[in-house]
NUROMAR-737695 format. One line per field, with one value per atom (N, C-alpha, C): x, y, z; residue in three letters. Coordinates in pm, whole numbers, plus 50000, padded with zeros to 5 digits. Example, Ala and Ser with C-alpha at 12.3 -4.5 7.8 and 13.67 -1.06 7.14 Angstrom:
2
x	c(51319,51230,51320,51285,51367,51290)
y	c(49431,49550,49670,49775,49894,50003)
z	c(50780,50780,50780,50708,50714,50787)
resn	c(ALA,ALA,ALA,SER,SER,SER)
//
This chain:
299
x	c(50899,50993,51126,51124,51262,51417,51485,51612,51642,51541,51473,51444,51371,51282,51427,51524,51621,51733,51726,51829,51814,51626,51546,51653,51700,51705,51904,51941,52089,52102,51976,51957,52045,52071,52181,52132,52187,52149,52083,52131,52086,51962,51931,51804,51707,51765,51634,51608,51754,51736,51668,51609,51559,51411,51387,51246,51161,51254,51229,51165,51286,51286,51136,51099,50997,50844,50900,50751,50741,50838,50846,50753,50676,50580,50651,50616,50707,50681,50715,50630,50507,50472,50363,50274,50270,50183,50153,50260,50213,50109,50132,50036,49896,49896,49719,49642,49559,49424,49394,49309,49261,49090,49058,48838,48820,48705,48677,48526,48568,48414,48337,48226,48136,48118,48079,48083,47905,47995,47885,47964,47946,48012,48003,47890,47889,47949,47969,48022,48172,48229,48375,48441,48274,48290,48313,48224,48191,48404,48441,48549,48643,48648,48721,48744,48604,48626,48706,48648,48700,48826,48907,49014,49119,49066,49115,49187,49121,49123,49214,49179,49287,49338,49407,49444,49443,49425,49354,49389,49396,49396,49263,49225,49082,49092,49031,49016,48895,48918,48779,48721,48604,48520,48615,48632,48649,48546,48571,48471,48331,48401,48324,48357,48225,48236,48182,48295,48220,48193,48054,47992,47963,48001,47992,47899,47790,47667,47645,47674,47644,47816,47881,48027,48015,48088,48130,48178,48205,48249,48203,48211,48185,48301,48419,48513,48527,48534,48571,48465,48484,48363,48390,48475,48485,48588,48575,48640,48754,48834,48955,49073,49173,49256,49311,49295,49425,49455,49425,49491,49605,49629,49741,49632,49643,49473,49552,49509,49591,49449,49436,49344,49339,49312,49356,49242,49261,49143,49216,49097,49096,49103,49097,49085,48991,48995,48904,48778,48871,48778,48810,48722,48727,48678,48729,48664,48572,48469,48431,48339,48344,48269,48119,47971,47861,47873,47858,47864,47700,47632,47542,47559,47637,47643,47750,47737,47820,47988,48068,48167,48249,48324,48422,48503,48616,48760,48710,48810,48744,48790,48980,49009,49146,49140,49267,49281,49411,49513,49559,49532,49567,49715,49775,49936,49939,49879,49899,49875,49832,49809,49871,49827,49903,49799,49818,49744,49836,49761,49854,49734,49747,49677,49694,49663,49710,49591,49621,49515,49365,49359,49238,49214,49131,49070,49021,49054,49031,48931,48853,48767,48696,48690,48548,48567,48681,48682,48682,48635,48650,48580,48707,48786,48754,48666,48705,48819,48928,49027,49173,49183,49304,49299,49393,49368,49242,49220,49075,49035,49167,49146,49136,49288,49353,49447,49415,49480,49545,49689,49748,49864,49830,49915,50003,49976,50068,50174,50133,50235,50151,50132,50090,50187,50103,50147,50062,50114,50034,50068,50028,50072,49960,49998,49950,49786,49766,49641,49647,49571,49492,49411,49474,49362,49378,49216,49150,49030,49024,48916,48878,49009,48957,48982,48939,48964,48923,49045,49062,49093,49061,49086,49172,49241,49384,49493,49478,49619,49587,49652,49689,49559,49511,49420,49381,49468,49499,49521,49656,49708,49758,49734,49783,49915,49993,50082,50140,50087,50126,50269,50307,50421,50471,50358,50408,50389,50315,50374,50423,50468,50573,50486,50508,50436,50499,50495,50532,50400,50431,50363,50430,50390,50481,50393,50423,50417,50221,50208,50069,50086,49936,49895,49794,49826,49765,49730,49605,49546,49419,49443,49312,49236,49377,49298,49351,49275,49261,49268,49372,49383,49345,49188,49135,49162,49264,49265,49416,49489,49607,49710,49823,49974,49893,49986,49979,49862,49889,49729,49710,49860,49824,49874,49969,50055,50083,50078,50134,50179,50300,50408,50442,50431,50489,50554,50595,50646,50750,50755,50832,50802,50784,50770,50836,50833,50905,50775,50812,50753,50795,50800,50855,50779,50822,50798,50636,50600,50449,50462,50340,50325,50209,50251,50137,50125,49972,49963,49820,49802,49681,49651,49763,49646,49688,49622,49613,49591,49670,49725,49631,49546,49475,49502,49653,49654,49764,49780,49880,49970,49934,50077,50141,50090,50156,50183,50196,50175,50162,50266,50272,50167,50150,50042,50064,50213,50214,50218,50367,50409,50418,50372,50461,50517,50584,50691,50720,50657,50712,50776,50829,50915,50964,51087,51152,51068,51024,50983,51102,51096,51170,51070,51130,51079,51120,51122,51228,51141,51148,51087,51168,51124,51222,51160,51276,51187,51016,51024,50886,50827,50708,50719,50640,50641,50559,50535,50407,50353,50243,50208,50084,50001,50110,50028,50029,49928,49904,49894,49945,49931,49903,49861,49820,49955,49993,50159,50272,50343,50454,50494,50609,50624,50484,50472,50349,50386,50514,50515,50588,50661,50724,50752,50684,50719,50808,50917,50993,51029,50998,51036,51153,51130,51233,51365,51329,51411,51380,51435,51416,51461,51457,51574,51429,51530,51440,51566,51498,51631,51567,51630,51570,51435,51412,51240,51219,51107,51066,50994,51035,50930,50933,50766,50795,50621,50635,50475,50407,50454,50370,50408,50314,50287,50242,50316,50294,50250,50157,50151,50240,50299,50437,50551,50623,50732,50775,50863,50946,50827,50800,50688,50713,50805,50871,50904,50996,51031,51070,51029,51036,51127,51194,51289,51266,51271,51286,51395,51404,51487,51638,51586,51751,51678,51705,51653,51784,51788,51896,51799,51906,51879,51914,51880,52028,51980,52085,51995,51843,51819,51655,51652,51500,51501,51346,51424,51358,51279,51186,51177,51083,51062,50922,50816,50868,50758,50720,50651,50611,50612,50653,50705,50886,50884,51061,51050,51198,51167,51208,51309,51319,51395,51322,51334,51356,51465,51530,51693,51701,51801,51928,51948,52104,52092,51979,51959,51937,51994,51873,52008,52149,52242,52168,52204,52143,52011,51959,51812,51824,51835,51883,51734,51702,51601,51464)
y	c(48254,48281,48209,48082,48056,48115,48082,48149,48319,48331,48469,48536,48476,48541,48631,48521,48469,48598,48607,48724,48865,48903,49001,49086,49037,49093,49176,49108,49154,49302,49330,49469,49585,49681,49772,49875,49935,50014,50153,50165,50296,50252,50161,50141,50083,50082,50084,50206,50297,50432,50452,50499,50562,50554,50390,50345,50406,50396,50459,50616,50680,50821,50829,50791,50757,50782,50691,50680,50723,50825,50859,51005,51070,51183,51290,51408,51511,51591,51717,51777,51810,51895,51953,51833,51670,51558,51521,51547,51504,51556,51711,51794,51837,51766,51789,51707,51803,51758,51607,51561,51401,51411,51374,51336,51190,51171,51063,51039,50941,50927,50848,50878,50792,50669,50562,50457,50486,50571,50660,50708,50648,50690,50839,50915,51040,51103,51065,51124,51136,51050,51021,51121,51120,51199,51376,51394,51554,51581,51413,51457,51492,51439,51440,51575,51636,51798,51853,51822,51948,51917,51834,51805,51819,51904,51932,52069,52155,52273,52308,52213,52213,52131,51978,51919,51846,51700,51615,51476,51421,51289,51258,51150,51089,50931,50956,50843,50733,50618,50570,50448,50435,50335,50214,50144,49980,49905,49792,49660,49756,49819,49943,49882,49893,49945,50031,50126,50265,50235,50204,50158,50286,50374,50370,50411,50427,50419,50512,50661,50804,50792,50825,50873,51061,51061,51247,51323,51239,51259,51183,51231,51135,51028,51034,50927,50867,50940,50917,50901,50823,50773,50848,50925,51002,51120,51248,51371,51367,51416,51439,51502,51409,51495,51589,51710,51808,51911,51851,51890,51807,51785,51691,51578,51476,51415,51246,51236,51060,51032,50907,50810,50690,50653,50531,50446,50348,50207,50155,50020,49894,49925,49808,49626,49659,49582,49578,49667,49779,49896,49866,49864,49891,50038,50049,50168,50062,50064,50019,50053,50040,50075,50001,49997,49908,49865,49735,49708,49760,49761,49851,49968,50051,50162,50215,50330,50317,50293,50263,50216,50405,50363,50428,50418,50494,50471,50493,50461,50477,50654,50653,50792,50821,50963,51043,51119,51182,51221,51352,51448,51541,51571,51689,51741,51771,51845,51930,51854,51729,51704,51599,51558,51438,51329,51253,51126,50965,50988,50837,50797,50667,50507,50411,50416,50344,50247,50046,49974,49992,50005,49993,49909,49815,49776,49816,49842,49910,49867,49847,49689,49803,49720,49715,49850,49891,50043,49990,50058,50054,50159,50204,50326,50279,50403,50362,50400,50455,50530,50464,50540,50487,50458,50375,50341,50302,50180,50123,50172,50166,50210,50354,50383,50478,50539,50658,50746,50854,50846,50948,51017,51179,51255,51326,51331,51399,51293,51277,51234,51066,50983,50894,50773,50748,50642,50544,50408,50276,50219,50204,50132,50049,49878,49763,49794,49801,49836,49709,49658,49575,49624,49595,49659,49524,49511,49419,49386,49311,49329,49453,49542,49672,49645,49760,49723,49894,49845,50018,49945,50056,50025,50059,50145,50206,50160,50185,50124,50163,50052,50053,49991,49871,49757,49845,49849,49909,50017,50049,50168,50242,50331,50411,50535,50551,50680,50745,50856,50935,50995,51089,51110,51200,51283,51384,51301,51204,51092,51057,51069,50988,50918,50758,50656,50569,50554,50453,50361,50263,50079,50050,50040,49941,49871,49710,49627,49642,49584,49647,49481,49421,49309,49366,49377,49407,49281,49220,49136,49127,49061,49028,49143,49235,49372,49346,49390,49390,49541,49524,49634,49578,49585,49571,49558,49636,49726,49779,49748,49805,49782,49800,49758,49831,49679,49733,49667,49519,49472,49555,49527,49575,49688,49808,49863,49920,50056,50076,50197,50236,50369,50434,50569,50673,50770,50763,50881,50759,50764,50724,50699,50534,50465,50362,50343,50224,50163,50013,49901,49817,49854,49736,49673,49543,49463,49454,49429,49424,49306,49296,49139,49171,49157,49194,49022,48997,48848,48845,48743,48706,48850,48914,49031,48982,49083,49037,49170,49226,49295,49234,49286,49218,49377,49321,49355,49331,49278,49195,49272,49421,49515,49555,49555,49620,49499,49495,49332,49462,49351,49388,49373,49230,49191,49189,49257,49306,49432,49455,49614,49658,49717,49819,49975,49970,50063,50122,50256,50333,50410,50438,50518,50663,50630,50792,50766,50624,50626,50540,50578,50463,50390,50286,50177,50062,50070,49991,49900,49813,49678,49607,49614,49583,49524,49392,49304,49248,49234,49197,49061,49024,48933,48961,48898,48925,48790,48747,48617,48588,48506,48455,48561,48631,48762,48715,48770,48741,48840,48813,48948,48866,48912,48859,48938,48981,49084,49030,49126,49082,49126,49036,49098,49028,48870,48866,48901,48909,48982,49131,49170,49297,49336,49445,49498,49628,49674,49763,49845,49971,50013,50132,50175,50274,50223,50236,50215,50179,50036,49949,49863,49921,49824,49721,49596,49491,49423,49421,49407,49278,49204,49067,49085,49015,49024,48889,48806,48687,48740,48694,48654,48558,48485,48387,48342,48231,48142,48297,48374,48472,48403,48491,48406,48533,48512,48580,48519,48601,48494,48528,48636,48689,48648,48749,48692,48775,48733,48765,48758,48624,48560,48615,48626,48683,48822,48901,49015,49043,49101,49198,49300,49365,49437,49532,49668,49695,49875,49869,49950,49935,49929,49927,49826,49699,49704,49600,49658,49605,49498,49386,49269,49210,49216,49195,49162,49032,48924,48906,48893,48819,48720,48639,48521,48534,48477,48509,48342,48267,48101,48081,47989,47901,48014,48079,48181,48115,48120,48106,48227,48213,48118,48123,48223,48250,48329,48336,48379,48548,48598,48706,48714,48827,48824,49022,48995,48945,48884,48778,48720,48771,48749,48827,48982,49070,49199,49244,49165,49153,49065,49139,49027,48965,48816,48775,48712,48683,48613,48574,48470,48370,48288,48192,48090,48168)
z	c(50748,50640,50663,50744,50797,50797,50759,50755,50742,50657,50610,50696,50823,50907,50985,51034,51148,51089,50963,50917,50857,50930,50878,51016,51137,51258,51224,51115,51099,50950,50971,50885,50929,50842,50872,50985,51081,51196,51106,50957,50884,50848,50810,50804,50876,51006,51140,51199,51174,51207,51100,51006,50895,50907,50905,50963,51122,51193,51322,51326,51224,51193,51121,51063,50933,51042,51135,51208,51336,51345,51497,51441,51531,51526,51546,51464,51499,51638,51677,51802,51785,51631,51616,51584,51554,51557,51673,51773,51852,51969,51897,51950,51938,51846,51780,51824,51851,51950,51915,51987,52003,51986,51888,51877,51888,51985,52001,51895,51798,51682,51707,51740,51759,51644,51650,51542,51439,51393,51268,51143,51049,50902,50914,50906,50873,51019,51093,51224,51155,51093,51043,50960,50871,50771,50848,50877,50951,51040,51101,51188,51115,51001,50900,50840,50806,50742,50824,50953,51082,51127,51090,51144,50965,50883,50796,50808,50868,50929,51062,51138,51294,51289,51230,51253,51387,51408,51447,51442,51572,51564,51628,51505,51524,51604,51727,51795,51760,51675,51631,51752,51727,51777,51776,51865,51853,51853,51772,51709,51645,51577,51488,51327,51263,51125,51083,51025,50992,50836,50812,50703,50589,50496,50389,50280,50323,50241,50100,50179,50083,50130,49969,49964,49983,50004,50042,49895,49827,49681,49560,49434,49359,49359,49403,49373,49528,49606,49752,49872,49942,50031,50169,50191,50269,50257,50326,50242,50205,50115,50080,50208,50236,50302,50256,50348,50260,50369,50512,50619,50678,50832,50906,50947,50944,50991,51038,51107,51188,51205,51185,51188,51278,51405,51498,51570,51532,51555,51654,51678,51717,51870,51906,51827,51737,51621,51526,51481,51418,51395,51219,51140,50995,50921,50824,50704,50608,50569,50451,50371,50240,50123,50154,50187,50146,49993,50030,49864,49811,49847,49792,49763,49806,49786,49609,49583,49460,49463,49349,49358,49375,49471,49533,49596,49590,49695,49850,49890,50058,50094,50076,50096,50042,50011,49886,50002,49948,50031,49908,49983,49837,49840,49725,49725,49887,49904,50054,50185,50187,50270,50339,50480,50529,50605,50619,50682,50714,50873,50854,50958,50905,50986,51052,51190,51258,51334,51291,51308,51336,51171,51083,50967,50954,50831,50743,50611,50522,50353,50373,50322,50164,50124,49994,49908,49900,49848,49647,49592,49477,49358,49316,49260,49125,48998,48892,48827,48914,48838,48914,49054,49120,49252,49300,49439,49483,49520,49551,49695,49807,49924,49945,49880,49891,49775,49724,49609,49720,49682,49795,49721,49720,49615,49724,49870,49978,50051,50182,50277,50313,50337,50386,50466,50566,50651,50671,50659,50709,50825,50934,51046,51133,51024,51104,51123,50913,50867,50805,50842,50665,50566,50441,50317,50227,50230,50180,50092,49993,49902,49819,49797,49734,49561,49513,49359,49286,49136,49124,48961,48888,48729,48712,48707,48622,48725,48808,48904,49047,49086,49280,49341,49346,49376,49524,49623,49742,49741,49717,49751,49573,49581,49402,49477,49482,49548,49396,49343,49279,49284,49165,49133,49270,49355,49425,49631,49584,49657,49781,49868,49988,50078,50055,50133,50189,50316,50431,50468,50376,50451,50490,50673,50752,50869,50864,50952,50927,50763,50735,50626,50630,50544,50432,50302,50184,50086,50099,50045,49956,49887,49814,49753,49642,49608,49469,49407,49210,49160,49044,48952,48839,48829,48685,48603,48539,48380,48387,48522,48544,48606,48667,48727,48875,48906,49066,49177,49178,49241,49361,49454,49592,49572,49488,49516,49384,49316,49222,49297,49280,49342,49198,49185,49052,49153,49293,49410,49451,49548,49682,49773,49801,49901,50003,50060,50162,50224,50216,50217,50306,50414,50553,50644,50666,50746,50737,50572,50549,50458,50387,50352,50244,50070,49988,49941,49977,49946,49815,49779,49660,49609,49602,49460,49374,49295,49070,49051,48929,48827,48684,48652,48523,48400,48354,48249,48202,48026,47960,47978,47938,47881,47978,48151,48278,48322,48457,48506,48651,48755,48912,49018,49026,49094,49214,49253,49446,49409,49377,49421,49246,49180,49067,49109,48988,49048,48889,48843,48756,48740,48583,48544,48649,48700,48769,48928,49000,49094,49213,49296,49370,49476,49481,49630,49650,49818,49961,49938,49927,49999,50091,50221,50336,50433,50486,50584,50536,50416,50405,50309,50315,50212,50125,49996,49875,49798,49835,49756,49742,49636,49557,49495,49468,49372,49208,49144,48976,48946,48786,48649,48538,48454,48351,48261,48325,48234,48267,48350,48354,48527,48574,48752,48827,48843,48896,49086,49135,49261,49290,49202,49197,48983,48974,48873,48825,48820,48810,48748,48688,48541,48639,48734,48820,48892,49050,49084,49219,49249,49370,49397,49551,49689,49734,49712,49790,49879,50061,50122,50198,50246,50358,50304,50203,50190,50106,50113,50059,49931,49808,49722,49662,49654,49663,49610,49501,49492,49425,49358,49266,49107,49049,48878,48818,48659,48583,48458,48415,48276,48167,48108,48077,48104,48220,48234,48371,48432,48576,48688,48719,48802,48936,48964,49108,49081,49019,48956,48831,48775,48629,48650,48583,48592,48468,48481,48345,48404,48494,48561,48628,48768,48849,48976,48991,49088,49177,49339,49411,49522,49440,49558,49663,49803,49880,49988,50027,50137,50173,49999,49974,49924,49964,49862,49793,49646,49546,49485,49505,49499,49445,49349,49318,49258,49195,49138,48958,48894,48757,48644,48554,48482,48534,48605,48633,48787,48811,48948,48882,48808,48748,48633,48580,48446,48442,48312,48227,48319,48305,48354,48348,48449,48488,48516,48504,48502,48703,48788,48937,49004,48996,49086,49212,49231,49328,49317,49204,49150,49048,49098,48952,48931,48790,48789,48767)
resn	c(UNK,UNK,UNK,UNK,UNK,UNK,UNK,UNK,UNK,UNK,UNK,UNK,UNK,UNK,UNK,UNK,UNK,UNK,UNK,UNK,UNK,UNK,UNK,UNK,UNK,UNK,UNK,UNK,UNK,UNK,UNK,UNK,UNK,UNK,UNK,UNK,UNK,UNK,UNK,UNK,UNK,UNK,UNK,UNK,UNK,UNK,UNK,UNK,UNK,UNK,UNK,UNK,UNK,UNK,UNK,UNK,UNK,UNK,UNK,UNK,UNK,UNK,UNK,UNK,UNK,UNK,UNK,UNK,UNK,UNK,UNK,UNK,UNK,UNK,UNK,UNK,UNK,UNK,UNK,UNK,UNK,UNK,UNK,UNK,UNK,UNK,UNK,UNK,UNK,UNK,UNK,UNK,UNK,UNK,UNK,UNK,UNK,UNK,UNK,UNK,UNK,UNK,UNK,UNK,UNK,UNK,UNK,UNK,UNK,UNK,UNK,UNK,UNK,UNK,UNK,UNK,UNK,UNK,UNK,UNK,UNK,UNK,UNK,UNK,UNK,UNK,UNK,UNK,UNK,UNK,UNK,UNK,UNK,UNK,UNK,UNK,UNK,UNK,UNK,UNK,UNK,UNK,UNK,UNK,UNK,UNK,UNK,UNK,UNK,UNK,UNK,UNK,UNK,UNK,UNK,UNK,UNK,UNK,UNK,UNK,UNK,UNK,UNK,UNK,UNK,UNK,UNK,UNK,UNK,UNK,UNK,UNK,UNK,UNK,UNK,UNK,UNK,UNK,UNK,UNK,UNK,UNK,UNK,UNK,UNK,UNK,UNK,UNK,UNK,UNK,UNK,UNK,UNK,UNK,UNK,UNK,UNK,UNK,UNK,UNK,UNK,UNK,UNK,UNK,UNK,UNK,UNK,UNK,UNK,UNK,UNK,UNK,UNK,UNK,UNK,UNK,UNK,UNK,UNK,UNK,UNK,UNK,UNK,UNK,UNK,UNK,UNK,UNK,UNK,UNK,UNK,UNK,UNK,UNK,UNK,UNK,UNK,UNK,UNK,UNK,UNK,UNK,UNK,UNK,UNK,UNK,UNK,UNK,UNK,UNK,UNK,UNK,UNK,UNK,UNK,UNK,UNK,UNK,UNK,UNK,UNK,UNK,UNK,UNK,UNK,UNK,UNK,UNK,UNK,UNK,UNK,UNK,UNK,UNK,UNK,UNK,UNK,UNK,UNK,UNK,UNK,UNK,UNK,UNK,UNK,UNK,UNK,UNK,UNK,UNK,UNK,UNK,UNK,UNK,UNK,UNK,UNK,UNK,UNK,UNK,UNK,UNK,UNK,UNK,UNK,UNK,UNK,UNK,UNK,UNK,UNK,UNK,UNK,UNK,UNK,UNK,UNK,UNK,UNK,UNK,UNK,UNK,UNK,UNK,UNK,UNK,UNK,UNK,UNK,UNK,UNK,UNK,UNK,UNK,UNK,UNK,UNK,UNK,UNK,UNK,UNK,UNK,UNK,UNK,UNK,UNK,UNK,UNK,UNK,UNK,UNK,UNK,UNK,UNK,UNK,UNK,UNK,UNK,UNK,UNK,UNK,UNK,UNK,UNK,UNK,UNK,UNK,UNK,UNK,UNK,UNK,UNK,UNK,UNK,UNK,UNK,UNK,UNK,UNK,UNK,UNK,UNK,UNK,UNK,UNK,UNK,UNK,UNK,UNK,UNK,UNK,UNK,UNK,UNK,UNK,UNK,UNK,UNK,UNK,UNK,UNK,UNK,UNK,UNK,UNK,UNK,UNK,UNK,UNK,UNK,UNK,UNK,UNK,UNK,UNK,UNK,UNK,UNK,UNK,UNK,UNK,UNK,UNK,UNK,UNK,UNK,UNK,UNK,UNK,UNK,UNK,UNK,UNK,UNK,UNK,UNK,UNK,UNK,UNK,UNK,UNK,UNK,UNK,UNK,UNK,UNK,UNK,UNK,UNK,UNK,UNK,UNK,UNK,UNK,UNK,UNK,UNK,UNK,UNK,UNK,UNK,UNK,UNK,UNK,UNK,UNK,UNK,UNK,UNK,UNK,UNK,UNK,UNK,UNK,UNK,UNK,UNK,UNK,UNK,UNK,UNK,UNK,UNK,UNK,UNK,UNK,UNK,UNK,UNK,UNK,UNK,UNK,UNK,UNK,UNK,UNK,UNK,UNK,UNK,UNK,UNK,UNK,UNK,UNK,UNK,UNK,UNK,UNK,UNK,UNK,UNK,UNK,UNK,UNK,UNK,UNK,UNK,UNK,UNK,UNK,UNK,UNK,UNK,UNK,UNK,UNK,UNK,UNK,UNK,UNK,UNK,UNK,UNK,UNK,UNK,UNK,UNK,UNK,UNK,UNK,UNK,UNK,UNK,UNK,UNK,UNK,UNK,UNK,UNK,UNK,UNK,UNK,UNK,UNK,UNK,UNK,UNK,UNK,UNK,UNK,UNK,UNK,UNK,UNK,UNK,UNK,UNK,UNK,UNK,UNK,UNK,UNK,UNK,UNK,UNK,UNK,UNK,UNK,UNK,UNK,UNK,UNK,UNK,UNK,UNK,UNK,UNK,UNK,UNK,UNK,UNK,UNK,UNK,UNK,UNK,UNK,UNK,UNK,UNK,UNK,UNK,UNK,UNK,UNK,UNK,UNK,UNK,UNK,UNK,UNK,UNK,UNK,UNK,UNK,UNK,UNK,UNK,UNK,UNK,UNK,UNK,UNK,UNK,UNK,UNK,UNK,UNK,UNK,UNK,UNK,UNK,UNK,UNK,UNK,UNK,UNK,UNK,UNK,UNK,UNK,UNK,UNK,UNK,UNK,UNK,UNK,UNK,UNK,UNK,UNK,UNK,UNK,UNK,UNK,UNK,UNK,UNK,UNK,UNK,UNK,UNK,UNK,UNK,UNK,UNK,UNK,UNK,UNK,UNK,UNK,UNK,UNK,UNK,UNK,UNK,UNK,UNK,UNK,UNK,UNK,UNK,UNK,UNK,UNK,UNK,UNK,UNK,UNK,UNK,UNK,UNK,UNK,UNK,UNK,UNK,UNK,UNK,UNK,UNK,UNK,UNK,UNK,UNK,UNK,UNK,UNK,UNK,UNK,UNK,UNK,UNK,UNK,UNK,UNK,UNK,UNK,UNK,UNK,UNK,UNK,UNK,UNK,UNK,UNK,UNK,UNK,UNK,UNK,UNK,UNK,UNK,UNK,UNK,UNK,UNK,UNK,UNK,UNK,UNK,UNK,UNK,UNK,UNK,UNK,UNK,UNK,UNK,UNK,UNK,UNK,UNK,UNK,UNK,UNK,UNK,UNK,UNK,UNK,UNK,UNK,UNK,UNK,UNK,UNK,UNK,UNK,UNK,UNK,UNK,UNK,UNK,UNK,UNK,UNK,UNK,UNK,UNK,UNK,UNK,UNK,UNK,UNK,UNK,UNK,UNK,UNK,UNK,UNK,UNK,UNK,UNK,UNK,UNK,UNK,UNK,UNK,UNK,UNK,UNK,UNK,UNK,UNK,UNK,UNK,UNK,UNK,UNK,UNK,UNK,UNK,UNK,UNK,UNK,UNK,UNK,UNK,UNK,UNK,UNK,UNK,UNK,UNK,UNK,UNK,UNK,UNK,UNK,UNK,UNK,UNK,UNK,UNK,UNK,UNK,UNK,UNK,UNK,UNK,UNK,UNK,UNK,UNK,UNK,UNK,UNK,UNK,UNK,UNK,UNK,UNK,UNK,UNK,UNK,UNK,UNK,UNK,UNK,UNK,UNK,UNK,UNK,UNK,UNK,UNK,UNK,UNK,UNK,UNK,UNK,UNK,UNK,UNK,UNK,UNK,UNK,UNK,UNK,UNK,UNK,UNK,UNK,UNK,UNK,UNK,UNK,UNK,UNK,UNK,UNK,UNK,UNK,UNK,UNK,UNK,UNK,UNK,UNK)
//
C-alpha cells in the first residue's frame, strides 16, 4: 500500500487502545474449557451443540477440512450459536460447504449468542437468504480468517451482521464472495462493526438498486474501516468498494481499482461518511460520489 502502508503505523493511541480492548478475552473467555475435534464435520457439529451449553473453546484439526455434507439446519451447515463458543484452527484448517451438498450458510450466530474465529478458512457457504459464511445477529469476531467463495441472495456475500449485530473483522482476507440479488459482496453491516487491518478484495454486489461490492453499510448502522484495504470489488449499483446509507469512519485505509456500474466506484455516500488519512484512487466510474459529500475524496 506504499505511503499508506508507512502511515497505517501513526494511528491514534484511542484507536489501538480500542482495537486491543476489542480483542483482548475477558476472564470468563478465558476460562472456558478447551475440546480438541477430531477432523470430522459431524464431530464439529456434536462440539458445537455441547459447547452451546458450557461454553467452549474448540480446538480444531490442522490441515483439516471439516467437509459439510448433511447441514444441521435447513439454512445452516452447522448448529446455530447461541452460547459463548471460540472456534481455533490451523495451520490450515478450513469450514466448508460440499458443493454437492445443498446450498447453505456455513454458521449464524444468534441475538444471544457469541462466537469468535480464530485462523480458519471459511469456504463454499451459500445462503439463500443472508450471509453466505456467516449471518450473525449476536457478538462476532474474525481473527486472521479467510472467507472465500461464499454466496448469499439478499445480502452479505461473506459476512451479513444484522441490526442487533456487533462485529469485529480484524487482520482477516474476505474474497471472492457474491451477493446475488443484494448489497454487500463481502460485507453488508445493519449493526456495528469495525473492520481493521483486513482486506475485502474481488467481491460483487449484483444488484442495480443496492450496490456495495466490499462493505455496505445501512440505514442507522455504523462502520470503522481501519488500517485496511478495499479493492477490485463490483456492483452492478452503486459503491463498487464501500456503500453507505449510515454512518462511517474510514481511517488509513486504501480504496482503490473497485467499479461500479452506477456511481461512487470507490464510495457511495448516501449518509455520513468520515474520511481521514485515506486514499481513495483509480476506481470507475468515480472514486466518490456524490461529490464533495466525503471531505478528502475528490475525482
Amino acid at each position: 500500500m506504499g505511503s499508506l502502508a508507512r502511515t497505517a503505523g501513526a494511528v491514534g493511541a484511542a484507536v489501538l487502545a480500542g482495537a486491543a480492548l476489542a480483542m483482548t478475552q475477558s476472564p470468563a473467555q478465558a476460562a472456558k474449557k478447551q475440546v480438541s475435534v477430531p477432523c470430522s464435520s459431524p464431530a464439529l457439529a456434536a462440539a458445537i451443540t455441547a459447547a452451546n451449553t458450557t461454553s467452549a473453546t474448540l480446538l480444531l484439526a490442522a490441515n483439516c477440512t471439516y467437509n459439510v455434507v448433511v447441514p444441521a439446519t435447513a439454512a445452516d451447515a452447522l448448529p446455530i450459536i447461541t452460547g459463548n463458543v471460540r472456534l481455533v484452527g490451523g495451520p490450515s484448517t478450513s469450514i466448508r460447504r460440499d458443493p454437492a451438498a445443498v446450498g447453505v450458510r456455513l454458521l449464524e450466530v444468534a441475538v444471544a449468542g457469541t462466537l469468535r474465529i480464530d485462523g480458519i478458512f471459511l469456504l463454499n457457504g451459500a445462503s439463500a437468504t443472508t450471509g453466505g459464511a456467516i449471518a450473525n445477529a449476536g457478538a462476532l469476531t474474525l481473527n486472521q480468517v479467510t472467507a472465500s467463495g461464499n454466496t448469499a441472495v439478499t445480502s452479505g456475500g461473506a459476512v451479513d451482521n444484522a441490526v442487533t449485530g456487533r462485529a469485529l473483522i480484524f487482520r482477516t482476507v474476505i474474497n471472492n464472495n457474491t451477493a446475488t440479488a443484494g448489497p454487500g459482496g463481502a460485507v453488508n453491516n445493519a449493526g456495528s462493526l469495525t473492520f481493521q487491518e483486513s482486506r475485502a478484495t474481488a467481491n460483487n454486489s449484483i444488484s442495480a438498486a443496492t450496490g456495495g461490492g466490499g462493505i455496505n453499510t445501512t440505514v442507522g448502522a455504523t462502520s470503522r474501516v481501519l488500517q485496511s484495504t478495499i479493492d477490485r470489488n463490483t456492483t452492478t449499483g452503486s459503491g463498487g468498494g464501500l456503500r453507505n446509507l449510515g454512518t462511517k469512519i474510514v481511517d488509513h485505509t486504501l480504496t482503490e481499482l473497485n467499479a461500479a456500474a452506477v456511481s461512487g466506484g470507490g464510495i457511495f455516500n448516501a449518509g455520513t461518511v468520515t474520511h481521514t488519512t485515506s486514499t481513495t484512487r483509480n476506481n470507475t466510474p468515480n472514486n466518490c460520489f456524490p461529490l464533495g459529500t466525503i471531505p478528502g475524496c475528490t475525482g
